[in-house]
C-alpha angles and dihedrals in degrees: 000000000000080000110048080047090057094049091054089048092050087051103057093044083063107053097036078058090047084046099043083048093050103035092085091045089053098046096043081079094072089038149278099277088070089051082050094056096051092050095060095046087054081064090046084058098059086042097056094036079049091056104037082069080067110042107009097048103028102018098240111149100215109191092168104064099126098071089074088053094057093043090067089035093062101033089057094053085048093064107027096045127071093241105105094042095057091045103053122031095212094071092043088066091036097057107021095182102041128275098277107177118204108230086247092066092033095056104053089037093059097041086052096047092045092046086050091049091047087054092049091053082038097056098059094045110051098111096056138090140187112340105011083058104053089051092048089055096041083058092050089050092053096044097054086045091055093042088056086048097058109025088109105090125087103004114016110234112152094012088247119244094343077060123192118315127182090059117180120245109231115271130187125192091339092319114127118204081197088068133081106239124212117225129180076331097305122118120227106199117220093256094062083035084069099031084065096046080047096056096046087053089057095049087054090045092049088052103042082048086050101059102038088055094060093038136092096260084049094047091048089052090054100052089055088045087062099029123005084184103042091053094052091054088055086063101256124142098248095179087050100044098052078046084069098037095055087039098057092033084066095042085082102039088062102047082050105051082049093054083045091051092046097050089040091056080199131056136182145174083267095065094067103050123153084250094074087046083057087047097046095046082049091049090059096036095041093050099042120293108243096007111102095206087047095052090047094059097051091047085060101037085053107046100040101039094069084058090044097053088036077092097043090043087058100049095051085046093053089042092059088042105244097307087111114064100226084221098064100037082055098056089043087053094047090051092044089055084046099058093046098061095041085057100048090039111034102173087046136276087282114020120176110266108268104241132210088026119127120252112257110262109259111243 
């Protein structure tokens, strides 16, 4: 039986593999811009897979997870742009041709510099729950946007609101992602070039998430998540292990906002509002908080469904003839589907089963 149960499962693993390489082959047909869309849900997914480490395996309600994403974001435009070699003339004689860093160096060191960032919003935080939190972390996300908004006197650092341009697209060993690739004579545009690299991201994040759920460390998290108390009793270092937690959340968040960077071309303080914290910590709570499948789900639901009423939100808007702005009706659509299914599943579209409860009696 255990065998017959490995071979489905190998199965679907295969086809939903056959399904994730084809979809933007597919979809290319109806043009880029849906290729484009799924590329950059594929980035909603590590964010939100980033942040259920947080608040779906230790409980800590992060409001200020964008601020990792611009970290990397950031970080990446600083050395693959020629900003900071026109800027400072150090750095001009240091690197002649332009800082141009390979996806292999930019990838650790955005993950480090990020983690290093979670641990630094973790440290003064270790003594709060719930509310005060969030707000604490809130704070965190608007101070490193603003941050981002005003690093440009006196020395210019992040070019300020009109934020870094020029940005570099990801290479690796000579390979541009920038650049359209010919295959067995068929073309593969830049835009399915990263939603490759994307997807392959997301395998390794879904991994990475895996493992860490079912092990000690996960385990330990839990057990703060249900009783802080209660865990510290049992002997386990509460202050490190939300360290952790808040360190590897933003380990995500700051390989993300680098791939982001990278397939932008173009960032700016607008991009990390605390608008796209809100969405993030929706995406988790909407797909299932602490189940992986379930926040996957969410992430995709989330970031795809504002492109997808962007057309119902116009023809309303042309049926009523023009008194309704098609950008408003399309954020009040998007809360309105959000309600309803907050209000028909409560614990998420796809919660983690509920262990050590009895089965409902059978009527």
């Amino acid at each position: 039986m255990t065998s017959m149960h490995k071979t489905k499962q190998w199965i679907v693993f295969g086809l939903a593999a056959a399904l994730l390489l084809a979809l933007p082959l597919f979809a290319a047909q109806f043009g880029q811009g849906w290729v484009r869309i799924m590329a950059l849900a594929l980035l909603y997914v590590m964010l939100a897979l980033g942040l259920n480490i947080v608040v779906g395996y230790a409980g800590l309600l992060d409001l200020g997870y964008v601020a990792f994403y611009a970290v990397g974001a950031y970080l990446y435009a600083l050395v693959a742009s020629p900003h900071l070699t026109d800027n400072f003339e150090s750095l001009k004689a240091a690197f002649p041709n332009g800082m141009h860093f390979p996806i292999w160096a930019v990838v650790p060191i955005a993950a480090a510099v990020a983690a290093v960032f979670g641990m630094l919003l973790g440290a003064p935080t270790l003594k709060l729950r719930g509310d005060y939190l969030a707000i604490v972390t809130l704070g965190f996300g608007e101070i490193i946007r603003v941050f981002m908004n005003n690093l440009e006197y006196p020395l210019n650092i992040t070019n300020g609101p009109r934020g870094i341009s020029q940005i570099d697209p990801m290479h690796l060993f000579g390979f541009s992602f920038g650049q359209p690739f010919t295959l067995f004579g068929h073309e593969f545009p830049s835009v399915t070039l990263y939603y490759y690299l994307f997807l392959v991201l997301v395998v390794f994040t879904i991994i990475i998430s895996h493992r860490l759920e079912v092990s000690r460390i996960g385990r330990a998290w839990m057990a703060i998540r249900e009783d802080e108390i209660a865990a510290k009793a049992m002997g386990l270092n509460t202050r490190n292990l939300k360290l952790l937690a808040f360190g590897m959340g933003a380990t995500f968040g700051g390989v993300s906002g680098a791939m982001f960077a990278s397939f932008q071309g173009f960032i700016s303080p607008e991009s990390f509002t605390l608008a796209e914290s809100v969405m993030i910590v929706a995406m988790v709570v909407l797909g299932g908080i602490g189940h992986i499948p379930g926040v996957i789900l969410g992430a995709l639901l989330l970031s795809a469904l504002p492109e997808v009423l962007r057309y119902v939100a116009g023809d309303v808007q042309a049926i009523t003839g023009g008194r309704l702005d098609a950008a408003i009706l399309r954020q009040l659509l998007i809360a309105l589907a959000m309600i309803t299914i907050m209000l028909v599943r409560q614990r998420g579209l796809w919660p983690a089963p509920e262990h050590g409860k009895a089965a409902p009696a059978a009527k």
